[in-house]
C-alpha positions as CSV (number, residue, x, y, z in Angstrom):
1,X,13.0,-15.8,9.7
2,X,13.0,-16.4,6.2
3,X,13.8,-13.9,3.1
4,X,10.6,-12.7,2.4
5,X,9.5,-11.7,6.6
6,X,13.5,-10.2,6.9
7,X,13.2,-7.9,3.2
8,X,9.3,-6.9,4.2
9,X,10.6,-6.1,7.6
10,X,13.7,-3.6,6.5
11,X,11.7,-2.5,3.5
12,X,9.2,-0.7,5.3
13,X,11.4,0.4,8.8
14,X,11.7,3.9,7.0
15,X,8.0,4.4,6.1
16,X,5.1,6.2,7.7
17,X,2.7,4.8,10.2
18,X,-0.2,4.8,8.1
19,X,2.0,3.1,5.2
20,X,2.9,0.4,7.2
21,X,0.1,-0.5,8.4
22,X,-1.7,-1.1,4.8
23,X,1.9,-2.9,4.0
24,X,1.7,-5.2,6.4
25,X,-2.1,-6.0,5.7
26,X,-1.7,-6.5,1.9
27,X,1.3,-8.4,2.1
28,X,0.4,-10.9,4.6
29,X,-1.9,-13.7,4.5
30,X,-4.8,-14.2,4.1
31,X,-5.1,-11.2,1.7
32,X,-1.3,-10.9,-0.1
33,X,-2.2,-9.1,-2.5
34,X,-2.1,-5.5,-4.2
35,X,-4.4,-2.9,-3.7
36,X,-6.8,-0.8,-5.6
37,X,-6.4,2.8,-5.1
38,X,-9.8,5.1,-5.2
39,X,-10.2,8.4,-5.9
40,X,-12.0,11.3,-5.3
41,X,-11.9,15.0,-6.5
42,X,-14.1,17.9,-6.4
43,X,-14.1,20.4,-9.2
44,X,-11.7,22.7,-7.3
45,X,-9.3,19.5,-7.8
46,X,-9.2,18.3,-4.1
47,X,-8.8,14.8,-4.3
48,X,-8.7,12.2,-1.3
49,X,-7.9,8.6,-1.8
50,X,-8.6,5.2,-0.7
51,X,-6.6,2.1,-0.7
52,X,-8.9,-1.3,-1.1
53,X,-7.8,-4.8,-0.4
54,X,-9.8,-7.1,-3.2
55,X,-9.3,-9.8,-0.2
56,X,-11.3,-8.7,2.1
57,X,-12.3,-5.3,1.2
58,X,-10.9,-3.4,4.4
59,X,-10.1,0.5,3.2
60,X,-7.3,2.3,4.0
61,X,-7.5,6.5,3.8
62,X,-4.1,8.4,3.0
63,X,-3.2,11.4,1.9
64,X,-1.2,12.3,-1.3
65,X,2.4,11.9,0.5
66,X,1.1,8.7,1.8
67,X,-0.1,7.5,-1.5
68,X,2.8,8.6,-3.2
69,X,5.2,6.6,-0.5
70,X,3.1,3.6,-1.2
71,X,3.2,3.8,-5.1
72,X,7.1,4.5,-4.5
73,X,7.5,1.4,-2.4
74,X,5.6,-1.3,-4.7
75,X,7.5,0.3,-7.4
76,X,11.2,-0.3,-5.4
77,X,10.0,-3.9,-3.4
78,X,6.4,-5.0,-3.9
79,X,6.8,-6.5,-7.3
80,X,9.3,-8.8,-5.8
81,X,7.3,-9.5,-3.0
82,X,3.8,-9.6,-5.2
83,X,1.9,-6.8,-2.9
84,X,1.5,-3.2,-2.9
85,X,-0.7,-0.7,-4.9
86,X,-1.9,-0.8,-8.0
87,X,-0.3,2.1,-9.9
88,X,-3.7,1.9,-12.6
């Protein structure tokens, strides 16, 4: 197992389903890449958000506390390992 599968793997043990899941599909191949984030709000400001892979344009929904986890983990480990979120 080389550096990059053994710091993906330990990096993400402590995050939730949902966040692992669009972890492991941005920062594996084919796509390995980061992901766009989309959102949405209505005038009462409820927002709901989207994660987009540029690669192969597969969306992910999440909630706040799962986009915030995901921002939080490309800030801590994705830069290193060149995937993640977008934090535009």
């Amino acid at each position: 197992m080389g550096d990059l599968d053994r710091g993906g793997a330990l990096a993400t043990e402590a995050l939730s389903p949902t966040v692992q899941q669009i972890l492991s599909h941005l920062c594996a191949d084919p796509c390995h890449t980061y992901g766009a984030v989309v959102e949405w709000c209505e005038a009462r400001g409820d927002c709901c958000y989207a994660v987009s892979c540029p690669g192969c344009s597969r969306q992910f929904l999440v909630d706040e506390d799962e986009l915030a986890e995901l921002q939080r983990w490309t800030d801590d480990e994705g830069h290193a390992l060149v995937c993640g979120v977008r934090a535009d």
